[in-house]
C-alpha positions as CSV (number, residue, x, y, z in Angstrom):
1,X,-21.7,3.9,11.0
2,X,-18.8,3.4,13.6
3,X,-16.3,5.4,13.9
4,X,-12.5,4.0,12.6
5,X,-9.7,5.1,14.4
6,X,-6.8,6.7,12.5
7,X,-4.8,3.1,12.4
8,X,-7.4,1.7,10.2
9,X,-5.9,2.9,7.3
10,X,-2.1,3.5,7.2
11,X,-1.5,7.4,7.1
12,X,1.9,6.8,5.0
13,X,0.0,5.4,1.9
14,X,-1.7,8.5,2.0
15,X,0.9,10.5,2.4
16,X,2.2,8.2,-0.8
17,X,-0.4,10.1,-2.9
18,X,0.3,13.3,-1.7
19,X,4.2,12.7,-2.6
20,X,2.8,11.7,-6.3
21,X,0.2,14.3,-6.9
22,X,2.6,16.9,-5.7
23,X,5.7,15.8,-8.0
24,X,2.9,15.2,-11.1
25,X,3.4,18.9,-11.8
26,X,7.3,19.0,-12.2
27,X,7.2,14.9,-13.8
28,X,4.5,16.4,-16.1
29,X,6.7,18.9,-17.4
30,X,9.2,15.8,-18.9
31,X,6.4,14.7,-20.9
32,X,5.2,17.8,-22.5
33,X,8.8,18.0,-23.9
34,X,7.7,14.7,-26.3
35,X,4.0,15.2,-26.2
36,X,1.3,17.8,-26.5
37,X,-1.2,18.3,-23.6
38,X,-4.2,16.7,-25.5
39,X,-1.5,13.6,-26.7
40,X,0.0,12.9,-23.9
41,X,-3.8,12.8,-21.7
42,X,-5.0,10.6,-24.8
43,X,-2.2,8.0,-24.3
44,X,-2.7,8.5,-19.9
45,X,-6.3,7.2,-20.2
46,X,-6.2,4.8,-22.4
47,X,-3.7,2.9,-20.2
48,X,-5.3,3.9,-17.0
49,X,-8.9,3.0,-17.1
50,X,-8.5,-0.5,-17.9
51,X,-6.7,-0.8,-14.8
52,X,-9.5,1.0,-13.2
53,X,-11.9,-0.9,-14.4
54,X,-9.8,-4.2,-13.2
55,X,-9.2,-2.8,-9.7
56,X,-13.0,-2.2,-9.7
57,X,-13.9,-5.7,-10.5
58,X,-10.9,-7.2,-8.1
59,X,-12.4,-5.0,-5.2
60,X,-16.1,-4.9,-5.6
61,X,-17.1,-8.0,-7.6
62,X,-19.8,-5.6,-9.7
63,X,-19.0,-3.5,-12.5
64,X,-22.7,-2.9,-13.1
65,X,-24.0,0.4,-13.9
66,X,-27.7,1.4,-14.7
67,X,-28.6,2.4,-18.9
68,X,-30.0,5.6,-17.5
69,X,-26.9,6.7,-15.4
70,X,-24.7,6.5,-18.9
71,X,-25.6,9.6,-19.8
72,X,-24.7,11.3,-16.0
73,X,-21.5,9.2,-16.0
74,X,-20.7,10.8,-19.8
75,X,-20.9,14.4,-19.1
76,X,-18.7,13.7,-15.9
77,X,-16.0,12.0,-18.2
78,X,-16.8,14.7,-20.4
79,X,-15.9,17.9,-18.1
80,X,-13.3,15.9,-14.9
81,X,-11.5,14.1,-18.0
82,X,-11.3,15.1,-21.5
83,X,-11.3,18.2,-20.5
84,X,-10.1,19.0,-17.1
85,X,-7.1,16.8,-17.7
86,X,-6.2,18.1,-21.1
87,X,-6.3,21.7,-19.6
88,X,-4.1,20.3,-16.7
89,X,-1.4,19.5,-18.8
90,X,-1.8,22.5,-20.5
91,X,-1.1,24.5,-17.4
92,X,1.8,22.4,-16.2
93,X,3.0,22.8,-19.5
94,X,3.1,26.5,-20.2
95,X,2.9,27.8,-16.2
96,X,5.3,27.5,-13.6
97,X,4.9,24.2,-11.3
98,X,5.1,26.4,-8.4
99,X,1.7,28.6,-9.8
100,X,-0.1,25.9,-11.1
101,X,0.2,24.4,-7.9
102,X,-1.4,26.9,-6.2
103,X,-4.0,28.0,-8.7
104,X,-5.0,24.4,-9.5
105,X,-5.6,24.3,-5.7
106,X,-8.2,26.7,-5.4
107,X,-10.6,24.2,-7.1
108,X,-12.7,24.0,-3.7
109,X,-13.9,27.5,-4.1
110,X,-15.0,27.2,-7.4
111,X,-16.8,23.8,-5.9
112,X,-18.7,25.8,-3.6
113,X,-20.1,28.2,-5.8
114,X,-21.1,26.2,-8.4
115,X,-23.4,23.8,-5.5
116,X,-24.6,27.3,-4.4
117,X,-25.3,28.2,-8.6
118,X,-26.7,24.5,-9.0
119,X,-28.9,24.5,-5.9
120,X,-27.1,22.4,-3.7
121,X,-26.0,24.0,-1.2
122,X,-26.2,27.6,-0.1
123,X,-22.8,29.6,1.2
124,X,-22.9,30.8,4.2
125,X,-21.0,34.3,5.4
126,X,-17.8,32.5,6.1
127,X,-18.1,30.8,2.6
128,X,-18.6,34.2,0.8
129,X,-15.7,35.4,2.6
130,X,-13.6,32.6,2.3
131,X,-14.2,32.7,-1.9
132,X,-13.4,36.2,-1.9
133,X,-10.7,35.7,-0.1
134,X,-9.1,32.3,-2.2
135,X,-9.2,35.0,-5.2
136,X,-7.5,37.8,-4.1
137,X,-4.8,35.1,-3.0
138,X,-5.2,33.8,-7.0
139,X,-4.5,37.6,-8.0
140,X,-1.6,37.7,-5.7
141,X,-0.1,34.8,-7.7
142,X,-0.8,35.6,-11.4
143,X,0.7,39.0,-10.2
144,X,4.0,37.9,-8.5
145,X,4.6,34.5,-9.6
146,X,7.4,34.8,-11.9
147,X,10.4,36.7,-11.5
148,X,9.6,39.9,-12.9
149,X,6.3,41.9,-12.7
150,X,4.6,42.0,-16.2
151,X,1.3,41.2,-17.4
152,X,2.3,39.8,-20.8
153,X,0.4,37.0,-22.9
154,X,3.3,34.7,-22.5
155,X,3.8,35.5,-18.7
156,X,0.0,34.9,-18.5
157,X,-1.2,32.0,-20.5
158,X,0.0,29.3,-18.3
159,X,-1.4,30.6,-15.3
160,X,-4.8,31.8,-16.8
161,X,-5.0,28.0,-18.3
162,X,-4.7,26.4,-14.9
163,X,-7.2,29.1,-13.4
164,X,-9.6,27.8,-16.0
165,X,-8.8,24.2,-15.5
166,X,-9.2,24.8,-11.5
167,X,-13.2,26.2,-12.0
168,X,-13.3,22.8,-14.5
169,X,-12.4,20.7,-11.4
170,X,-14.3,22.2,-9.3
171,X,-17.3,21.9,-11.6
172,X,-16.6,18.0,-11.1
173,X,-17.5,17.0,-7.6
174,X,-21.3,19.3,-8.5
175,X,-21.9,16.9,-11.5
176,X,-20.8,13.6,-10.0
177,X,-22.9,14.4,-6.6
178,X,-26.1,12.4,-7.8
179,X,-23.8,9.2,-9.1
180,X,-21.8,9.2,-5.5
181,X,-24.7,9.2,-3.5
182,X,-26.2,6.0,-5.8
183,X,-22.2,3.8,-6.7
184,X,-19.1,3.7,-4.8
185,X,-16.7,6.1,-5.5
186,X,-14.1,4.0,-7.0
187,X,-16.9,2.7,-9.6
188,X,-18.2,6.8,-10.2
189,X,-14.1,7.7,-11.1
190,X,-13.9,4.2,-13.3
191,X,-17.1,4.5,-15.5
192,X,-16.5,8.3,-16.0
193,X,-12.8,7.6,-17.0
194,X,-14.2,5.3,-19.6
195,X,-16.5,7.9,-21.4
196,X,-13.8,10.5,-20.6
197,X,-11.2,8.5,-23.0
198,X,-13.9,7.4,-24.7
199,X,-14.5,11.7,-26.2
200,X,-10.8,11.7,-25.7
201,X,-10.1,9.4,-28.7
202,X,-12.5,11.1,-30.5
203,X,-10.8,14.6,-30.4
204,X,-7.0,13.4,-29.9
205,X,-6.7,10.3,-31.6
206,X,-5.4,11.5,-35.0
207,X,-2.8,13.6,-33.2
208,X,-1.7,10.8,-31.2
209,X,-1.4,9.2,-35.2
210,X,1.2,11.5,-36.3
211,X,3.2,11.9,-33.5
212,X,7.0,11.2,-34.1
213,X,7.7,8.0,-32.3
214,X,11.2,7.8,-32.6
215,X,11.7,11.6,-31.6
216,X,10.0,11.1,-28.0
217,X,12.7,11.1,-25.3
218,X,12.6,8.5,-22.9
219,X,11.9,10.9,-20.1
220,X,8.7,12.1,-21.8
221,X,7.4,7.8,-21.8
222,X,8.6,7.7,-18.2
223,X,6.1,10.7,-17.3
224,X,3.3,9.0,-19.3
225,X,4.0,5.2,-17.3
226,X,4.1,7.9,-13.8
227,X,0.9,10.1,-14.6
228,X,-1.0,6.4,-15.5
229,X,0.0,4.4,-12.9
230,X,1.2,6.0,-10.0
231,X,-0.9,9.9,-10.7
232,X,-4.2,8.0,-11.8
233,X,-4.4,4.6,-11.3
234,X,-2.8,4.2,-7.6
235,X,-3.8,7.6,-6.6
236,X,-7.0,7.8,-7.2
237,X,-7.9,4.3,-5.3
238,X,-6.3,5.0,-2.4
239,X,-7.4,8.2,-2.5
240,X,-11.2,7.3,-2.4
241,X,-10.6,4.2,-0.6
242,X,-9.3,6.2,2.4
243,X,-12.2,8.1,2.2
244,X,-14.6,5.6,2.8
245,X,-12.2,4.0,5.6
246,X,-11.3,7.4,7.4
247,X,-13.6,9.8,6.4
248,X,-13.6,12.7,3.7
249,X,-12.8,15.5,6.1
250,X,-9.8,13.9,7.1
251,X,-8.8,12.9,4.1
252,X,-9.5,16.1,2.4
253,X,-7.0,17.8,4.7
254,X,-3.7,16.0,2.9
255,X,-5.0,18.0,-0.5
256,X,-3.4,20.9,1.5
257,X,0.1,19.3,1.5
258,X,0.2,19.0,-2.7
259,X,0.9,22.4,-3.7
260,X,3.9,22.2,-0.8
261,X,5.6,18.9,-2.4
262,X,5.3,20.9,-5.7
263,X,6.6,24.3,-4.7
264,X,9.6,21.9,-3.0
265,X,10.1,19.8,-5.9
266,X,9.8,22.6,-8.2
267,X,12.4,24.4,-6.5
268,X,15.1,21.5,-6.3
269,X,14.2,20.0,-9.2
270,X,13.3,22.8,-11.6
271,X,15.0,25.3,-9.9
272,X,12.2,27.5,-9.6
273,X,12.3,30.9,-7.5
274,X,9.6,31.4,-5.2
275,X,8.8,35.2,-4.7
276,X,8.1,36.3,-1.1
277,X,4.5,38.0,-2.4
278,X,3.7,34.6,-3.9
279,X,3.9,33.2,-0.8
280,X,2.0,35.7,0.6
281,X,-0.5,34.7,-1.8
282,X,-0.8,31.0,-1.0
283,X,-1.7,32.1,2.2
284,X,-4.5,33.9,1.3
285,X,-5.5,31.2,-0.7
286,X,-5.5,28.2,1.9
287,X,-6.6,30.6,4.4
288,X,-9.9,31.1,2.0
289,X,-10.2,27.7,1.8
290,X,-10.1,26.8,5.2
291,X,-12.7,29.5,5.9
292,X,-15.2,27.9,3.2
293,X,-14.2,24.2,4.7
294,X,-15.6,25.8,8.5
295,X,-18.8,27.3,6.9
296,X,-21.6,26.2,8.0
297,X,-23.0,24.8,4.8
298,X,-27.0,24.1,4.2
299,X,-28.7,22.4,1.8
300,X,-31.2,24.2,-0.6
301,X,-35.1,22.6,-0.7
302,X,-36.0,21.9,-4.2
C-alpha cells in the first residue's frame, strides 16, 4: 500500500470531530436535563443508524454481511452500544465533564489488557508500565476532581460510572478485531449499531413510552439532533474514513485533543474549576498512554 501524504485528507475535518467529541460531554449534559441516560441513547440510535446504514450504501455500494458474522456483529452492538453508550451518558450525566473527560480517556489501557487477557497481543514492559501508570493518573482524578476532597457516594458515582464505561470501550476494539480484519470499518460501526439499538429498544423502549413530551426543554432535543448527527453519524465516518486514508496512528493521535476541548468547554461553558492535582493527573494519564502506544507490542500464537 502507498503511502498518502498528510493533504490527502483535510486535517480540519478532523479536527471537526475532535471539536464535536470534545463538546459531546458538556452538550450531553442539556439533554440529561429532559431525558434519562438509557432514553435519551434509545432515541440517539434509532435516528443514527439509518443514516449509517445510508452512508454505507452511498459509499460502498454493499451492505452485505455474512449469516455467521450476525452473531460477532450482535455482541459488538451489544457491549460498544447498548451498553457503553448508556453508561456514557450516565457519566456525563452524574460526573463532571472535566473528569469524565479524562477517565473516559483512559479506554486504551483497558484495550491493551483485555488483547493481552484475550490472547491477542502480549504487553510488553513499556505497556505494563504505561497501564500502571494511566491508573494512578485515574486515582489522581477520582481523588481531586471536584472541589473539595471527599470520597462520598455522590461525589463518586459519576466518576466510578465513567471508569466502568471506559474498561466497556475498551473492551470494544478486542471484540470487533476479527470483523475489521474481514469488512470495512464504516460497515463493522453500521451493522453493530443496528443490533446495538436493536437490544436498546428492547430494554429502553417502554421508558422512552412514558416519557413527558411536552415537559422536554428544547435544549435537551437539541442535544439529541447533536449526539445523532454531528457525535455519531458525522463523527464516526470521518473518523474511520480518515483512518483508512491517513493511517490509524495518525489518526489516533487527535483522540488526545478530546479531553482538552472538554476541560475548555467545560470550564467556559459549565464553569467548571479545574484543580491543579487534577491536572497533575491527566498527565499521568496521557503520559501512560503514550508509553503503551510506543510498546513494542507482539502478537500471541494460538
Amino acid at each position: 500500500m502507498r503511502n498518502r501524504s498528510r493533504g490527502d485528507f483535510p486535517e480540519w475535518v478532523i479536527w471537526g470531530v475532535v471539536l464535536v467529541w470534545g463538546a459531546n460531554y458538556v452538550v450531553g449534559k442539556w439533554g440529561m436535563a429532559g431525558f434519562d441516560p438509557l432514553s435519551f441513547t434509545v432515541l440517539r440510535f434509532v435516528g443514527a443508524s439509518p443514516i449509517l446504514l445510508l452512508l454505507l450504501y452511498t459509499l460502498e455500494k454493499n451492505i452485505r454481511v455474512e449469516l455467521k458474522d450476525c452473531w460477532s456483529l450482535a455482541l459488538i452492538g451489544l457491549v460498544g452500544v447498548t451498553i457503553y453508550q448508556t453508561l456514557f451518558m450516565a457519566a456525563v450525566k452524574y460526573a463532571t465533564a472535566t473528569n469524565a473527560s479524562l477517565i473516559v480517556a483512559v479506554s486504551p489501557v483497558f484495550t491493551a489488557i483485555f488483547a493481552w487477557l484475550a490472547g491477542q497481543e502480549r504487553l510488553g514492559s513499556r505497556g505494563r508500565r504505561g497501564s500502571a501508570l494511566s491508573i494512578v493518573g485515574v486515582i489522581f482524578v477520582l481523588l481531586f476532581g471536584t472541589n473539595k476532597l471527599a470520597l462520598g457516594w455522590e461525589v463518586l458515582r459519576g466518576d466510578l460510572i465513567a471508569l466502568l464505561s471506559s474498561c466497556i470501550w475498551g473492551l470494544y476494539p478486542v471484540l470487533a478485531k476479527r470483523m475489521l480484519s474481514k469488512y470495512s470499518a464504516l460497515k463493522t460501526i453500521t451493522f453493530s449499531s443496528l443490533f446495538g439499538t436493536i437490544f436498546l429498544l428492547i430494554v429502553g423502549l417502554k421508558g422512552v413510552t412514558e416519557l413527558s413530551w411536552s415537559t422536554i426543554p428544547f435544549s435537551a432535543w437539541g442535544s439529541v439532533l447533536f449526539s445523532t448527527l454531528l457525535v455519531t453519524a458525522y463523527g464516526l465516518v470521518v473518523w474511520y474514513y480518515a483512518i483508512s486514508r491517513i493511517g490509524v496512528n495518525r489518526v489516533m493521535a487527535y483522540m488526545y485533543a478530546v479531553p482538552a476541548v472538554a476541560v475548555i468547554t467545560a470550564a467556559v461553558i459549565l464553569k467548571e474549576r479545574i484543580h491543579l492535582l487534577q491536572i497533575v493527573g491527566a498527565v499521568i494519564i496521557f503520559g501512560g498512554i503514550r508509553l503503551i502506544r510506543k510498546d513494542k507490542i507482539s502478537m500471541i500464537e494460538n
